[in-house]
VOMILO-593143 format. One record per residue (C-alpha): residue in three letters; y, x, z. Coordinates in Angstrom, 3 decimals, decimal comma. Example, Ala and Ser with C-alpha at 12.3 -4.5 7.8 and 13.67 -1.06 7.14 Angstrom:
BEGIN
ALA_-4,500_12,300_7,800 .
SER_-1,060_13,670_7,140 .
***
This chain:
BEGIN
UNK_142,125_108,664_89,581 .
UNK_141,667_107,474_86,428 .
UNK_141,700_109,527_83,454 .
UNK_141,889_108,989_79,814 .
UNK_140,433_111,039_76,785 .
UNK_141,975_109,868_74,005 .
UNK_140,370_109,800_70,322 .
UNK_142,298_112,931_69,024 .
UNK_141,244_114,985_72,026 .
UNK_137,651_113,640_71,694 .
UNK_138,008_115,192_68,093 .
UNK_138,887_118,461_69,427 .
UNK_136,365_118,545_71,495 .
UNK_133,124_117,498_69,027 .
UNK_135,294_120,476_66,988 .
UNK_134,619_122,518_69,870 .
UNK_131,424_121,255_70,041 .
UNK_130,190_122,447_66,470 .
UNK_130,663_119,844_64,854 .
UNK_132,712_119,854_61,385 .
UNK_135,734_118,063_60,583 .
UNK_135,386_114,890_57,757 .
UNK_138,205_114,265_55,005 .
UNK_138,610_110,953_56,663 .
UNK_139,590_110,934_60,341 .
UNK_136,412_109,516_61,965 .
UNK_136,708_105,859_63,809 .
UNK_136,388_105,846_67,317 .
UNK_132,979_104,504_67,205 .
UNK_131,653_107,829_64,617 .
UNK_132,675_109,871_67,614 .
UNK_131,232_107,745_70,003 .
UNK_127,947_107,771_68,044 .
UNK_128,327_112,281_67,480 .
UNK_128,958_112,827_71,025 .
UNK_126,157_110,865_72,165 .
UNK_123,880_112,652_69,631 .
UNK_125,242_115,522_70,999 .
UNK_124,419_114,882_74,674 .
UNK_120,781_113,793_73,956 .
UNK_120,150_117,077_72,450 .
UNK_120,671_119,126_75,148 .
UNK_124,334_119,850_74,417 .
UNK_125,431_120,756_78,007 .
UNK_129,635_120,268_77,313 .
UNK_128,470_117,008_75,170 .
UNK_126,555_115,959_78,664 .
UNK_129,605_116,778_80,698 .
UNK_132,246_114,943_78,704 .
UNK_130,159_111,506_78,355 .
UNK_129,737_111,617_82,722 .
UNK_133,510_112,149_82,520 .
UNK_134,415_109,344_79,868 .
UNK_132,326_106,923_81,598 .
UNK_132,690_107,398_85,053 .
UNK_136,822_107,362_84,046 .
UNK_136,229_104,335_81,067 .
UNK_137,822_106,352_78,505 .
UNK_137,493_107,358_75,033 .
UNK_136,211_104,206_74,178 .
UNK_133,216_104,064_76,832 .
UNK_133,598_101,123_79,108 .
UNK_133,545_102,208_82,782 .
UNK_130,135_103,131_84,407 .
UNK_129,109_105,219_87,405 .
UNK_125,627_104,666_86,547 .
UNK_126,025_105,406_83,257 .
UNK_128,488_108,728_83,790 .
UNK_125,811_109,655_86,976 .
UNK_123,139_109,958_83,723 .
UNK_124,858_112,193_82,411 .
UNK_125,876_114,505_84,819 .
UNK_123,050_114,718_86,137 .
UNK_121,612_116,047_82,681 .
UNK_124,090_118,544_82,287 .
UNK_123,818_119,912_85,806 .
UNK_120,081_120,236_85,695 .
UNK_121,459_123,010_82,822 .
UNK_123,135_124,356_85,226 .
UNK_127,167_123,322_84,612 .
UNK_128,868_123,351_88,002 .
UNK_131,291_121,131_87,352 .
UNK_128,276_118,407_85,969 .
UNK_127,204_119,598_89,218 .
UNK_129,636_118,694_91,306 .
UNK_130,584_115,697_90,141 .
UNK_127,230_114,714_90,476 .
UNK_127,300_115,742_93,990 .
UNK_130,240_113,937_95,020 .
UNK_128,642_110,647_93,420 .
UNK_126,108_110,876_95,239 .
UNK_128,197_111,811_98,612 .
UNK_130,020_108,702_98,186 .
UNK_127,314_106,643_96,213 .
UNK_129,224_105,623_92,955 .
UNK_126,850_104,745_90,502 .
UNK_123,602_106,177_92,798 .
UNK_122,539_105,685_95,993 .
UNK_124,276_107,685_98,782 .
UNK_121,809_110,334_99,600 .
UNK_123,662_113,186_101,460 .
UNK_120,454_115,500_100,891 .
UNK_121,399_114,950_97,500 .
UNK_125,277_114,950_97,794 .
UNK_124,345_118,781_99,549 .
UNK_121,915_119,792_97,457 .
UNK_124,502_119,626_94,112 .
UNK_127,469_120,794_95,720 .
UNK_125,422_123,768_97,172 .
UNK_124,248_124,507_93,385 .
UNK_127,542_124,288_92,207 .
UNK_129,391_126,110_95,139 .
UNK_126,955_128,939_94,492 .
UNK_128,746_129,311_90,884 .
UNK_132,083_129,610_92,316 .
UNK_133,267_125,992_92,605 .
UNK_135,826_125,833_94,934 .
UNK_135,967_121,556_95,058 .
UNK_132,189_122,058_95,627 .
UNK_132,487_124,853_98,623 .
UNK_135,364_122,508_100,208 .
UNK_133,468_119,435_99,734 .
UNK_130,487_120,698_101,863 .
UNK_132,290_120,878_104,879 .
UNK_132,088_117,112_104,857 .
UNK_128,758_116,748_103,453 .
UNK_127,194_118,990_106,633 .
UNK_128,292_117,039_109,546 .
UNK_126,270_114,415_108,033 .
UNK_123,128_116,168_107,500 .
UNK_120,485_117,271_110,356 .
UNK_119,374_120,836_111,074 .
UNK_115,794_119,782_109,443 .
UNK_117,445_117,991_106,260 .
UNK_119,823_121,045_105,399 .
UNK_116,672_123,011_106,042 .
UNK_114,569_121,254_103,739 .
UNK_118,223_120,885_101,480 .
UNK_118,912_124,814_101,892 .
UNK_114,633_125,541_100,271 .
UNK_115,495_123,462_97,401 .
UNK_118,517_125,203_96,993 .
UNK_116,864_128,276_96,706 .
UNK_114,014_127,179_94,388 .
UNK_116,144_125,502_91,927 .
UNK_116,501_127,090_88,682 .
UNK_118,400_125,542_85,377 .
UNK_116,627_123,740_82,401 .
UNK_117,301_125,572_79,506 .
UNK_120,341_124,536_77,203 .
UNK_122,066_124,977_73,895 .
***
């Protein structure tokens, strides 16, 4: 499914975001450049809407699983679930990483721990492929993991 963030939404969202509205509408490539500023400051929702605008090629962003994988990945290290389970599901299915079901678990486990209800459903699938020893050694990590801080 491909979805599409277009520039007036991606407005509302760097409003959303903190940052302040210009006289002049900004171009497309202002709020490029803001949003990725954004994200490489920590700014978790900043993080989460660059995964989604390049795994989905919106917004401007050509379309990039590595590139979107980035970036969820540094927003659900600060502990977003959906970062989290987006991430997860990349790597269950191994768009734009390698397919590493320890991995794939791992995420959706974080992220079904929040509440997620894609992530708790998604795990069903994700177990049958592990072994006892690798949802074991899945299942520790789990339980050690802790978020990076955020703003």
């Amino acid at each position: 499914m491909r979805y599409v963030i277009r520039p007036a939404l991606l407005a509302v969202c760097l409003l959303l975001l903190g940052v302040p509205a210009a006289a002049d509408p900004p171009t497309e490539a202002e709020l490029r450049n803001v949003m990725i500023s954004a994200a490489k400051s920590g700014d978790v929702k900043a993080q989460l809407l660059l995964g989604a605008s390049y795994a989905s090629g919106s917004g401007g962003y050509g379309q990039d699983a590595k590139e979107a994988a980035k970036w969820y990945e540094m927003a659900a290290e600060r502990g977003n679930a959906t970062a989290q389970y987006n991430l997860g599901m990349m790597y269950a299915n191994g768009d734009g990483v390698q397919q590493i079901y320890e991995s794939a678990y791992f995420w959706l486990t974080v992220s079904s721990n929040q509440g997620n209800p894609y992530a708790t459903a998604a795990l069903k699938t994700i177990l049958d492929k592990l072994t006892p020893r690798q949802k074991a050694e899945a299942d520790k990590l789990v339980a050690e993991w802790k978020p990076l801080p955020h703003k």
